[in-house]
Each structure stands twice: as structure tokens, then as C-alpha cells.
PALOMI-692965 format. One line per field, with one value per residue: residue number from 1; residue in one letter; x, y, z of N, C-alpha, C, CB in turn. Coordinates in steps of 0.001 Angstrom, whole numbers. Glycine has a CB too. Example, Ala and Ser with C-alpha at 12.3 -4.5 7.8 and 13.67 -1.06 7.14 Angstrom:
# residues 2
resi <- [1 2]
resn <- [A S]
n.x <- [13190 12850]
n.y <- [-5690 -2250]
n.z <- [7800 7080]
ca.x <- [12300 13670]
ca.y <- [-4500 -1060]
ca.z <- [7800 7140]
c.x <- [13200 12900]
c.y <- [-3300 30]
c.z <- [7800 7870]
cb.x <- [11308 14084]
cb.y <- [-4473 -598]
cb.z <- [9046 5725]
//
This chain:
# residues 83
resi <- [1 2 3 4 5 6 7 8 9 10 11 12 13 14 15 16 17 18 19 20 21 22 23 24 25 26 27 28 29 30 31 32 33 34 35 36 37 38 39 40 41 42 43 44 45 46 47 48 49 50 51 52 53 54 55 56 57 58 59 60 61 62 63 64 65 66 67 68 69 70 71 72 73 74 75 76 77 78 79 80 81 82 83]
resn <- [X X X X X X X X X X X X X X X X X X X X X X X X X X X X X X X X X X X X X X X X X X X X X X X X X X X X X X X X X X X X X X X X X X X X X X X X X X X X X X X X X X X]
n.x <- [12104 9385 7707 8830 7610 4118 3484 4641 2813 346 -2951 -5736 -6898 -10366 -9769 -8639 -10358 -11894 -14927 -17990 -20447 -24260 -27338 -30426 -32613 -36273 -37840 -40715 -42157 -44725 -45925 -47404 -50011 -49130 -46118 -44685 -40855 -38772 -36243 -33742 -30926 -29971 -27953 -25184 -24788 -22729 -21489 -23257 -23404 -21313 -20576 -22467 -21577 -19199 -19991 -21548 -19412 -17613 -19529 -19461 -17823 -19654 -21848 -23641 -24372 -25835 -27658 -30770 -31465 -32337 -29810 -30155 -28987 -30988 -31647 -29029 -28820 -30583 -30234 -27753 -28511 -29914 -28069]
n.y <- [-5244 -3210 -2571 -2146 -3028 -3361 -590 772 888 2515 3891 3473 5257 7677 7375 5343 3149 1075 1419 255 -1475 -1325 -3545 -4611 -7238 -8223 -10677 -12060 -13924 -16629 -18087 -16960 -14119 -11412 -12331 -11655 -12559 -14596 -13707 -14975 -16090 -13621 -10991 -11519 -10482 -9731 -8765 -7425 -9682 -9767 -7671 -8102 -10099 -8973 -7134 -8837 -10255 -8238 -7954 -10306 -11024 -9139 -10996 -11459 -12938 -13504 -11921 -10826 -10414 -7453 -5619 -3265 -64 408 -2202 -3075 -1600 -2397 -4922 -4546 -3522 -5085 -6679]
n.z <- [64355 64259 66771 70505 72424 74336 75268 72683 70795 69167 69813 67826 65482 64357 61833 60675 61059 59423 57187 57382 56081 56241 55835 55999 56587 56201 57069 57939 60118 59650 61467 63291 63856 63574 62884 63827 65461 67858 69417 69859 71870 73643 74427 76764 79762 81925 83471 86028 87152 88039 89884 91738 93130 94094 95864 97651 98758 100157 101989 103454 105582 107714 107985 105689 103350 100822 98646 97074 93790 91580 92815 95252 96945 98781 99488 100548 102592 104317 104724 106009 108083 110124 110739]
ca.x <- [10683 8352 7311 9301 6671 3197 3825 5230 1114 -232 -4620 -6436 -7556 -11147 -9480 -7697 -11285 -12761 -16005 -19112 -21674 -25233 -28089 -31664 -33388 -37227 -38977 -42007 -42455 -46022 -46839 -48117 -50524 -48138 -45319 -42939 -40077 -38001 -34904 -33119 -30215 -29616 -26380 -24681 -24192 -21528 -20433 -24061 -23407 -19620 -20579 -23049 -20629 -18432 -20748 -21288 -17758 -17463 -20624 -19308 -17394 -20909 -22598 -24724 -24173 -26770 -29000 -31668 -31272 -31368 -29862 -30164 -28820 -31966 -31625 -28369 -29127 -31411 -29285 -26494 -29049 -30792 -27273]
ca.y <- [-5082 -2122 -1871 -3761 -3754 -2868 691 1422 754 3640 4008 3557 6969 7098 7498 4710 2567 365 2007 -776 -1298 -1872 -4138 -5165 -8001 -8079 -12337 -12390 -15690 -17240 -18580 -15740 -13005 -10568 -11991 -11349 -13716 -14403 -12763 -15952 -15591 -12072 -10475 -11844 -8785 -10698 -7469 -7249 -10495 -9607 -6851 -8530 -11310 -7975 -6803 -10140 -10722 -7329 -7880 -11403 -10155 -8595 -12251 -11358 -14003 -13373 -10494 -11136 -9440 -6520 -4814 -1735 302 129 -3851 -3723 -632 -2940 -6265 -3942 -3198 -6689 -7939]
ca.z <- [64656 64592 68488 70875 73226 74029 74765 71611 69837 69472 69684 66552 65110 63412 60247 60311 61348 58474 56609 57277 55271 56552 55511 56867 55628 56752 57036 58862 60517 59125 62300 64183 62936 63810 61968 64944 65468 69138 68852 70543 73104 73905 75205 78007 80569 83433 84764 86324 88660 88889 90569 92964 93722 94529 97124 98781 98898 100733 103013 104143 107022 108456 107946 105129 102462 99801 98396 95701 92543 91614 93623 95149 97853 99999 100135 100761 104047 105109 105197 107058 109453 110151 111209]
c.x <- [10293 8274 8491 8740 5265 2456 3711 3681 882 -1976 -5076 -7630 -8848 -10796 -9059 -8998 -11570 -14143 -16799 -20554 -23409 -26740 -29343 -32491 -34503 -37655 -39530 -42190 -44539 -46634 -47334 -48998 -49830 -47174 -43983 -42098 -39160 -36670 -33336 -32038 -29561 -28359 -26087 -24281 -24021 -21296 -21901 -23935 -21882 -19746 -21157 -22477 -19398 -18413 -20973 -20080 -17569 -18138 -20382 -18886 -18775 -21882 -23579 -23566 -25178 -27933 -29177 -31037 -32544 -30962 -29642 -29478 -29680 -31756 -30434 -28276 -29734 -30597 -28391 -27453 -29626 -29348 -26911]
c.y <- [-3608 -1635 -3325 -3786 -2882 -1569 1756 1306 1827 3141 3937 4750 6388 7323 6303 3240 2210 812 -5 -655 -1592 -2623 -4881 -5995 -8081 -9859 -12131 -13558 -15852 -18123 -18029 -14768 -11770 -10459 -11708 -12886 -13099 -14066 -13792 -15890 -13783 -12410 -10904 -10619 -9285 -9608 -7457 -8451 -10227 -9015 -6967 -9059 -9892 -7630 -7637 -10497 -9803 -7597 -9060 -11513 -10375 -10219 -12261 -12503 -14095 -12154 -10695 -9477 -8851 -5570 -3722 -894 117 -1781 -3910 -3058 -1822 -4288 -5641 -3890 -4145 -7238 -6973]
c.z <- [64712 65633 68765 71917 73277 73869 73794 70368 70064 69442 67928 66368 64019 62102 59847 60524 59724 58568 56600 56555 55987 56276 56263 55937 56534 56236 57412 58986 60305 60280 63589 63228 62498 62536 62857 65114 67166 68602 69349 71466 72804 74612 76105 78521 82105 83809 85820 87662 89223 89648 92082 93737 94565 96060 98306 99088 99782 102170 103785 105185 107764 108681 106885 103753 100762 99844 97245 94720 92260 92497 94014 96621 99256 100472 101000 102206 104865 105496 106535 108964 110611 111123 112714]
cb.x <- [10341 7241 4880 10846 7326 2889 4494 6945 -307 313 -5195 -7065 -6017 -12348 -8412 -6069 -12268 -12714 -15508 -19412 -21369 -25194 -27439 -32640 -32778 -38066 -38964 -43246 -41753 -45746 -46452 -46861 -51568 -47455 -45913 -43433 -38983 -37971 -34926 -32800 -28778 -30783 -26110 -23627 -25699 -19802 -19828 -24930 -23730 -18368 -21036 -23873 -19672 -18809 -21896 -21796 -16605 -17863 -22114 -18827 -16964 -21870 -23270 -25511 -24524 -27402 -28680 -34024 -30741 -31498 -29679 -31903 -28658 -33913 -31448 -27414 -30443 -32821 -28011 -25900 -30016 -31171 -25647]
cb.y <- [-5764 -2379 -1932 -4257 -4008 -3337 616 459 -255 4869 5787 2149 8392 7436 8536 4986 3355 -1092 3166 -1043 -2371 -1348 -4638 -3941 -9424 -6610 -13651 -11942 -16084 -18169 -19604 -14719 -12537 -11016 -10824 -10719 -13940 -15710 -10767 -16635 -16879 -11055 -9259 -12830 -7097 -11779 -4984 -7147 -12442 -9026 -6094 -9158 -12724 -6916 -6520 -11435 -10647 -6316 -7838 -12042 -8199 -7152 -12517 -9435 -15277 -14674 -8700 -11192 -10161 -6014 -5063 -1288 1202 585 -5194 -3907 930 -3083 -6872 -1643 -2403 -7823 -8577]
cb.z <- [65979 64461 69460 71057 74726 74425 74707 71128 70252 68349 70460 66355 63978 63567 59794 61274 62293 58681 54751 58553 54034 56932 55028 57532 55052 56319 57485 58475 62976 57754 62513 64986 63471 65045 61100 67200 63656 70154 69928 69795 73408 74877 75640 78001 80539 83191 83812 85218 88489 88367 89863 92922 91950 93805 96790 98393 97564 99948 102435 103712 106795 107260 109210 104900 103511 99773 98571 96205 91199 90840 94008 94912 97445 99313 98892 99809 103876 104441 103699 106248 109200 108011 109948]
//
């Protein structure tokens, strides 16, 4: 074998990256004036509740159990303080 474990991989250099080509095709949807179309499910972005679930997991101790999204430092001052 080559590697005998995962170690032994080295990083992939941009030289060594595959050249992509790029292409835009333009429809206009005919049932708007516009011409705009919904862009249909967008990105999933899980690190955003992982992180919350983080915080509540942390804050559970104190008794706090839930904080609306999004959140921010001030909500979470204010929960600390409430209990």
C-alpha cells in the first residue's frame, strides 16, 4: 500500500484541484410580470441550532430551559438574571 494510515495523506494542493467550468442559463417563469422564480429549499445551516442546543445545554443547570431564536448575548444576560 501507499499510506498505511491516515497520517500518511497529505492536503490537496491547488494545483492538484480540478479546473470547473461555469454556465448560467436565464428562464423567466411566465407567470409573474417580473419573471422571477422561488429559488426552492435553500441551504440547511444546523450549526446555527447546534449551537443554541449548546447554550441550553450549558444554561440547564441555572433552570433556564429555552431561549427564542436568535440569539444574542443580551437574551441570554437577561435569562441569567431572571433566575
Amino acid at each position: 500500500p501507499q499510506t498505511t494510515n491516515l497520517a500518511d495523506y497529505t492536503a490537496i494542493s491547488a494545483m492538484e484541484l480540478p479546473s470547473y467550468e461555469r454556465s448560467f442559463t436565464e428562464t423567466p417563469s411566465p407567470s409573474n410580470p417580473l419573471g422571477a422564480k422561488g429559488i426552492g429549499e435553500s441551504g440547511s445551516i444546523g450549526s446555527t441550532a447546534a449551537v443554541q442546543s449548546a447554550i441550553i445545554d450549558a444554561l440547564a443547570p441555572q433552570g433556564i430551559l429555552h431561549l427564542d431564536m436568535p440569539l444574542t448575548p443580551e437574551k441570554i444576560w437577561t435569562a441569567l438574571q431572571a433566575v
